[in-house]
C-alpha positions as CSV (number, residue, x, y, z in Angstrom):
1,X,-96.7,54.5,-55.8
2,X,-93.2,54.8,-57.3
3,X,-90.7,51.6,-57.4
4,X,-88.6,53.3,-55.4
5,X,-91.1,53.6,-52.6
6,X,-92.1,49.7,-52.8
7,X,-88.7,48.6,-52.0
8,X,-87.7,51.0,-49.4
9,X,-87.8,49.3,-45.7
10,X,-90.9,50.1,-43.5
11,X,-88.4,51.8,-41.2
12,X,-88.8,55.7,-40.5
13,X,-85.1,55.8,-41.0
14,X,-84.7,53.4,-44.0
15,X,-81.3,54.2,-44.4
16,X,-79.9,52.8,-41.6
17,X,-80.3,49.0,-43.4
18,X,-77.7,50.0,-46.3
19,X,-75.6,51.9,-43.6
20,X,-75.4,48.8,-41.6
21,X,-74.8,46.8,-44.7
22,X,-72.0,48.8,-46.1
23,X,-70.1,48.6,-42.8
24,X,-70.4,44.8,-42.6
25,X,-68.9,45.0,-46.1
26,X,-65.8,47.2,-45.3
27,X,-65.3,44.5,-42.5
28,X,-65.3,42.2,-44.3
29,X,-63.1,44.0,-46.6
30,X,-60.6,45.1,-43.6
31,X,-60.1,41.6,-42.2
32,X,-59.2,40.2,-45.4
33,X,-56.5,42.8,-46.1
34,X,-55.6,42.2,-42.6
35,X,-55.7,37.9,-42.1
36,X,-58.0,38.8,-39.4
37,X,-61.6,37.5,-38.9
38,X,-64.9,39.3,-38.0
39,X,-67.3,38.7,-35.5
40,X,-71.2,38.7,-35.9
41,X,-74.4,36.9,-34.1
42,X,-76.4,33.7,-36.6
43,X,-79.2,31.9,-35.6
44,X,-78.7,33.6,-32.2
45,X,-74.7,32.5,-31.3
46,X,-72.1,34.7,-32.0
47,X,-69.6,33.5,-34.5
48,X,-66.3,33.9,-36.6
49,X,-66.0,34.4,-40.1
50,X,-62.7,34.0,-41.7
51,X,-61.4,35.9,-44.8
52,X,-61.1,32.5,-46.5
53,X,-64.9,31.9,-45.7
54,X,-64.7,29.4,-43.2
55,X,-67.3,30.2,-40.2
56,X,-66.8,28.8,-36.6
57,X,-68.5,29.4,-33.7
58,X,-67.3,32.2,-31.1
59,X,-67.4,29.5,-28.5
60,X,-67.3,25.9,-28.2
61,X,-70.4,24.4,-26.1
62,X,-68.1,23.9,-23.0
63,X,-66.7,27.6,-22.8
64,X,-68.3,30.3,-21.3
């Protein structure tokens, strides 16, 4: 079996992992240029990441 093979993703469409990967880059990327923030799920909670790094929760525990 060839490297290549052995680090490839079980998936049937493997390429969807880099795809998905690229475009949280150029997000990242975007909302930097922009002083904006983007918006993804950790450990289950959506949250806010800052271009500065800072990450804050979506919500507070009150809000709905």
């Amino acid at each position: 079996m060839s490297e290549t093979q052995k680090n490839m993703s079980k998936r049937k469409f493997g390429w969807v992992d880099k795809w998905a990967k690229m475009t949280g880059e150029r997000a990242r990327i975007d909302a930097k240029a922009n002083n904006t923030y983007i918006v993804y799920e950790k450990d289950g909670k959506l949250v806010k990441e800052f271009p500065n790094g800072n990450i804050e929760p979506l919500y507070n525990d009150g809000d709905s």
